[in-house]
Residue, then its C-alpha position, 0 to 999 in steps of 0.5 A: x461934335x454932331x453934325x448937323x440935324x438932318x445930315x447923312x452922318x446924322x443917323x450914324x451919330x445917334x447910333x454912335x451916341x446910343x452905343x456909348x450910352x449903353x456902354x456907360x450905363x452898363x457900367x454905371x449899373x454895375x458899379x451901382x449893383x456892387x455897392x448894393x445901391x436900391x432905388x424905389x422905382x424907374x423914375x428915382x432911378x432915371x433921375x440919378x442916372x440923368x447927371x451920369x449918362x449925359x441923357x435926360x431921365x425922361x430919354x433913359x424912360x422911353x428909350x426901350x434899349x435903355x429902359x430894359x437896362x433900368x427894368x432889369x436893375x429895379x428888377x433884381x433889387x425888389x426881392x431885397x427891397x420888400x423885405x426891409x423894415x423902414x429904419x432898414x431902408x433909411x439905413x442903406x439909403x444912407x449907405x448907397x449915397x456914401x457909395x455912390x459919392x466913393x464911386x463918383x469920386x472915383x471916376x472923377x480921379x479916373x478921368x482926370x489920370x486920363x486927360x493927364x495921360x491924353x495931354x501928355x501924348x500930345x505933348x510928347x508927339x507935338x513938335x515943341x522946338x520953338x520956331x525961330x524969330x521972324x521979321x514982322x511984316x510991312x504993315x507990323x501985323x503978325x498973322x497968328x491964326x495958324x496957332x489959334x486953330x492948333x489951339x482951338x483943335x487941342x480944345x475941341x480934343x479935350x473936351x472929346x475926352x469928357x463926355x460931360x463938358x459940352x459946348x453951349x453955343x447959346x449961352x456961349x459958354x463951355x459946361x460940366x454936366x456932370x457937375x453937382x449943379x449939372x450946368x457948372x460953367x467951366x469957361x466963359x464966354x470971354x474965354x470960350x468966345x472966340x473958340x465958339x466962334x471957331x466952331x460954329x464957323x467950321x458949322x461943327x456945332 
């Protein structure tokens, strides 16, 4: 999760952040030259990019690392572009969205071998002997925050692995980004309240 706006960490997070969106959009590009996916111009191109990047079209635009990536791509699809008659456009426009939907079908079996994968590391490495029973105390109450917190810290390393679902601490409810919709609501708040809470309490939000 960021720290908090104006922190010393604050600067290291955005170059941090802005190297990983390079290294994403790098390959997004790549996988979208192999497919042979055009694009009419930088915005179309931003716009598509936007649900896959994590950054807004408008940050991918004014941003000169990003934007450099995005100008070479359009760059080296225009001399293909020109010479298409307009049944030819609509023709590999329709084959770039199959593409496209092949590839993004893919990555979504990618991060879900993943997390598969990152659940079972931690599993395996955690101590999963059952603790023994114990009386309950004086007052019949049973103080069972150290397992919300082990909980609450397996979440927060999840969500580490998918860059697309976030935490929205205003609506208080956990997204995927990357969804069709780009906003659909993975955990709500009934569910996701008292991890949030959690959050905003260890001012990780």
């Amino acid at each position: 999760m960021p720290p908090k706006k104006g922190s010393k960490n604050a600067a290291k997070y955005q170059r941090q952040l802005v190297e990983r969106t390079m290294s994403l959009l790098n390959d997004l590009l790549a996988d979208m030259n192999s497919s042979g996916a055009l694009f009419e111009n930088i915005t179309s191109l931003s716009k598509f990019l936007e649900k896959r990047s994590g950054a807004s079209s408008v940050t991918l635009r004014r941003n000169p690392r990003y934007r450099e990536l995005l100008d070479k791509y359009l760059n080296s699809q225009r001399g293909a572009v020109s010479v298409l008659s307009k049944t030819q456009k609509d023709q590999n426009i329709l084959k770039t969205r199959i593409k496209l939907l092949e590839i993004e079908n893919s990555n979504k079996a990618t991060k879900i071998r993943r997390l598969e994968a990152a659940l079972s590391n931690l599993t395996q490495s955690a101590d999963i002997t059952p603790p023994p029973l114990e009386a309950p105390e004086v007052d019949g109450s049973r103080n069972s925050y150290d397992d919300f917190t082990c909980t609450a810290n397996l979440v927060l390393a999840l969500l580490e692995l998918l860059p697309g679902v976030i935490v929205d601490s205003k609506r208080r409810v956990i997204i995927d980004e990357h969804s069709l919709s780009s906003n659909d609501v993975v955990a709500t708040e009934n569910l996701a309240g008292p991890f949030i809470n959690w959050m905003l309490s260890r001012d990780a939000l």
